[in-house]
N, C-alpha and C positions, 0 to 999 in steps of 0.2 A: 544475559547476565546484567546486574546493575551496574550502573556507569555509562551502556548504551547511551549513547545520543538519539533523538528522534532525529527521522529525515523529515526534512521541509520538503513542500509540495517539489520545489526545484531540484533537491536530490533524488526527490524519486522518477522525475520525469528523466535525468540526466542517466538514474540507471536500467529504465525501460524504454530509452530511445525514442520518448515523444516530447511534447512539449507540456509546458508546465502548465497552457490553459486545458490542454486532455486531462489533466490530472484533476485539476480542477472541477473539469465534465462530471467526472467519475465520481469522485466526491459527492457533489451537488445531488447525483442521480446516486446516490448510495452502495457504489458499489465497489467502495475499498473500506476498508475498515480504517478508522483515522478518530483523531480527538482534536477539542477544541480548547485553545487556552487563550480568550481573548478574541483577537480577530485572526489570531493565528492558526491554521491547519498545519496537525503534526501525526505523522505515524511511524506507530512502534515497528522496527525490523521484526519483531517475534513474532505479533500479529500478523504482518503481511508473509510472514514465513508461512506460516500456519494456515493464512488465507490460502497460498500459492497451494499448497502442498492439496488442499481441498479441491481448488478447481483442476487442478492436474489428475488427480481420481476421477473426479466426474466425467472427465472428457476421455482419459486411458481407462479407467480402471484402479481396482485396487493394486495391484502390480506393479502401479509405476512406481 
């Protein structure tokens, strides 16, 4: 919905249980979806919803 806030790389590490430089990793090697505004990395909660819900098929199935 609009008004969302992006989560900075440190929100997202703090709600995936790693640290901010993995997030970072990830990023670097392309493997979250995220934008750039400046020197800042930002990602949308919709996008990584939508990421998650994809890699979660791939690995279950469609079923999950």
């Amino acid at each position: 919905p609009p008004g969302r806030e992006p989560l900075t790389p440190e929100d997202l590490a703090l709600l995936l249980g790693v640290s901010e430089e993995v997030v970072l990793s990830w990023v670097e090697a392309g493997l979250l979806p995220h934008r750039r505004e400046g020197e800042a990395v930002l990602f949308d909660s919709i996008a990584l919803d939508r990421w998650l819900e994809e890699k979660a098929k791939a690995l279950y199935g469609e079923d999950f």
